[in-house]
C-alpha positions as CSV (number, residue, x, y, z in Angstrom):
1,X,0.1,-7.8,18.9
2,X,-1.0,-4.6,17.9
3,X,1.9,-4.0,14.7
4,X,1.4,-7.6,14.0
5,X,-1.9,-6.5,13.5
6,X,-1.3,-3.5,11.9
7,X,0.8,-4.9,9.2
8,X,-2.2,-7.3,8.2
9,X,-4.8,-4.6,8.2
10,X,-2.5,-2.6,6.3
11,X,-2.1,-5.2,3.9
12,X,-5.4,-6.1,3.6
13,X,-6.3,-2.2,3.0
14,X,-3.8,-1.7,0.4
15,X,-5.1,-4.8,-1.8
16,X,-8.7,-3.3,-1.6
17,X,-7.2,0.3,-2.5
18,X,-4.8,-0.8,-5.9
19,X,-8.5,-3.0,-6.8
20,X,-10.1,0.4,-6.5
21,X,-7.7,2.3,-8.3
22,X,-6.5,0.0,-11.0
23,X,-8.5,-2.5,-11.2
24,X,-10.8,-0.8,-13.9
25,X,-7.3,-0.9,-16.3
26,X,-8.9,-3.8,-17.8
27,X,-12.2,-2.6,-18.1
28,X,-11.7,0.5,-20.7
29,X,-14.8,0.1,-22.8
30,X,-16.7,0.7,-19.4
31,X,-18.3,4.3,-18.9
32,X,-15.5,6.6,-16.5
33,X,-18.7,7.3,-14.6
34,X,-19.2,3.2,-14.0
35,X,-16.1,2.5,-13.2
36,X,-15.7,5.5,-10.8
37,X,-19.1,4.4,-8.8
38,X,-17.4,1.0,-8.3
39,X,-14.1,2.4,-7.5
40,X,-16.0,4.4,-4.2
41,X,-17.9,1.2,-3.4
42,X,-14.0,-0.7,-3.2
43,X,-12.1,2.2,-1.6
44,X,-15.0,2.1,1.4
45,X,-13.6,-1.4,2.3
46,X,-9.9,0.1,1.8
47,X,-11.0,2.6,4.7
48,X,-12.7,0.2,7.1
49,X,-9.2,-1.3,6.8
50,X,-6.9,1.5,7.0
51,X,-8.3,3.6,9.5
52,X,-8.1,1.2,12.3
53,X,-5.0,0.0,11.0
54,X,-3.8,3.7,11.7
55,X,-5.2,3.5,14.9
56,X,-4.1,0.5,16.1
57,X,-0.2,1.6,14.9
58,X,-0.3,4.1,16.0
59,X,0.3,3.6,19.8
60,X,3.7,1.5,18.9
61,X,5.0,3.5,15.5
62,X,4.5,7.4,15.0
63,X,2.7,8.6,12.4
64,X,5.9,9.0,9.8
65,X,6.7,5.2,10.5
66,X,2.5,4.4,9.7
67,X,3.3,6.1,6.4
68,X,6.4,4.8,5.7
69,X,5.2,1.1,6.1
70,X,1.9,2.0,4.7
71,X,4.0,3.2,1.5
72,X,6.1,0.2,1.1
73,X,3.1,-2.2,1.8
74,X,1.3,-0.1,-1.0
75,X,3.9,-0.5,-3.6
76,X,4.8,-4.3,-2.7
77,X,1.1,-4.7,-2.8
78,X,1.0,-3.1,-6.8
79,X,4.2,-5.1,-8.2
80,X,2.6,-8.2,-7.6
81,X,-1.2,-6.5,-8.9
82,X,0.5,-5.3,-11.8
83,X,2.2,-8.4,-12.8
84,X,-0.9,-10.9,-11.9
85,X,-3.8,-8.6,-12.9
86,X,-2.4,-6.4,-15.7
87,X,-0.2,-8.6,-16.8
88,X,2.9,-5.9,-17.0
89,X,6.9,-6.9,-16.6
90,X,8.8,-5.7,-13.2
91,X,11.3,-4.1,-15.1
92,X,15.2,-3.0,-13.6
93,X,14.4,0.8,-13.3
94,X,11.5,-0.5,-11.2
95,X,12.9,-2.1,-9.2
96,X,15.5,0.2,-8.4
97,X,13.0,2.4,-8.1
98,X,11.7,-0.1,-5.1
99,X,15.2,-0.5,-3.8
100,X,15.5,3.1,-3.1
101,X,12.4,3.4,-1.6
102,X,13.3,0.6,0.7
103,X,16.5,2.3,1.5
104,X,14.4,5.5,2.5
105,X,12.1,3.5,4.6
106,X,15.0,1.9,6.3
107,X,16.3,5.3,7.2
108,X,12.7,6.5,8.7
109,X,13.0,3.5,11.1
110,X,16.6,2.8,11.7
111,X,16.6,4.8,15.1
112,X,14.2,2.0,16.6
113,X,17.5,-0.1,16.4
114,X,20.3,2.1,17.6
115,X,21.1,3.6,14.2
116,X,20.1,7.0,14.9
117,X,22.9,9.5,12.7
């Protein structure tokens, strides 16, 4: 219950946090000092989210699996942010880029499933 949990906390956290930090993209003719204010007001949601998602993990995952998921959530979360909201093409090199980090995630948790090397 609780990682099932986790996950969707994390998830929800993670869409509030790329809003926050790159949601103002398409807002450039806004003062910095605007979009900055709104950013803080977003990002307080993020951390309602996130911190309890942390806490709940954390009693089934150690803290460098809550990253490593947290990480991977984060970047899933941005591909499909980046193509819907911004309107900007998943390119090969980036997803590459995602394939290696899925391989490194892989390797922080493989030892949950006999794998350790």
């Amino acid at each position: 219950m609780n990682f099932l949990l986790t996950i969707t906390l994390l998830i929800l956290s993670n869409i509030f946090m790329t809003v926050a930090w790159y949601g103002h993209l398409r807002f450039m003719d806004r003062p910095l000092w605007v979009v900055v204010i709104a950013s803080w007001g977003i990002a307080f949601f993020e951390y309602c989210l996130q911190v309890p998602a942390n806490r709940f993990g954390y009693h089934a995952l150690t803290a460098y699996e809550l990253k490593t998921l947290q990480e991977v959530i984060t970047l899933t979360v941005f591909i499909v942010f980046a193509q819907l909201y911004l309107g900007e093409q998943l390119r090969p090199k980036h997803l590459a880029g995602f394939i290696l980090l899925t391989v490194a995630a892989w390797m922080v948790f493989q030892d949950r499933y006999g794998l350790e090397w």
